[in-house]
C-alpha positions in Angstrom: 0.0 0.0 0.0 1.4 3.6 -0.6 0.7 6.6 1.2 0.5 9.3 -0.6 0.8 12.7 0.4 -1.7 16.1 -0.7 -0.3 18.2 -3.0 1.3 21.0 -1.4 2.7 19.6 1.1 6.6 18.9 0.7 8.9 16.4 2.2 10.1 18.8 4.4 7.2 19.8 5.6 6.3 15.9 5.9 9.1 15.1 7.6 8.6 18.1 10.2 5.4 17.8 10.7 6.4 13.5 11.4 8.5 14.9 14.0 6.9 17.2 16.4 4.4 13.9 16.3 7.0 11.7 17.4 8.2 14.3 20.1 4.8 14.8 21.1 4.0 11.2 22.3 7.5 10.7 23.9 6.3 14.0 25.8 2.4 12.3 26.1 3.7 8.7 27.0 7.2 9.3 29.0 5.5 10.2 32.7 3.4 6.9 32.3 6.6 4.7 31.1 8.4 5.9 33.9 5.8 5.2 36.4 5.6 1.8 35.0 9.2 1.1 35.1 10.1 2.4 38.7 6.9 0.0 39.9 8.4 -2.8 38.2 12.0 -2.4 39.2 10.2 -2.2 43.3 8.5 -5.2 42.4 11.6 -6.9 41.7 13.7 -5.6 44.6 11.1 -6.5 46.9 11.3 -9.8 45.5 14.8 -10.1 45.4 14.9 -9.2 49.2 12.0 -11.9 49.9 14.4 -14.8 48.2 16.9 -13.8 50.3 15.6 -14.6 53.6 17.1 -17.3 55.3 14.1 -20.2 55.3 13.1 -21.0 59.2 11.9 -24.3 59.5 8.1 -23.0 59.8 8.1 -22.2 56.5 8.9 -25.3 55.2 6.3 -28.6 55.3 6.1 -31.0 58.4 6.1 -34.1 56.1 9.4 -32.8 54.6 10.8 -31.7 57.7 9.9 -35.1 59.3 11.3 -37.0 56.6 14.4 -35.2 56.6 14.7 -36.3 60.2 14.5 -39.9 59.9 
């Protein structure tokens, strides 16, 4: 399929135009990327720092623990 462009209208001006439409979105879209990415990256800390308990027996099954034992 080709686009094609009105008469008039130049590749410059195409090209601008393309642009400040780009720029506009990372402007729209960067507050909500961020806010996505610094929940994501606390996610995975808190996660990180959950793994790295040490396990207490409590945590783990009485059938294992009692066959462990034996």
């Amino acid at each position: 399929m080709r686009i094609r462009r009105p008469r008039g209208v130049t590749v410059q001006q195409l090209m601008v135009v393309t642009a400040v439409g780009f720029l506009g979105g990372v402007y729209i879209w960067k507050p909500l990327i961020l806010k996505f990415r610094s929940e994501n990256t606390q996610q995975k800390e808190e996660s990180v720092k959950e793994s790295a308990l040490p396990v207490s027996s409590k945590a783990v099954p009485t059938n294992l623990v009692a066959e462990t034992v034996k």
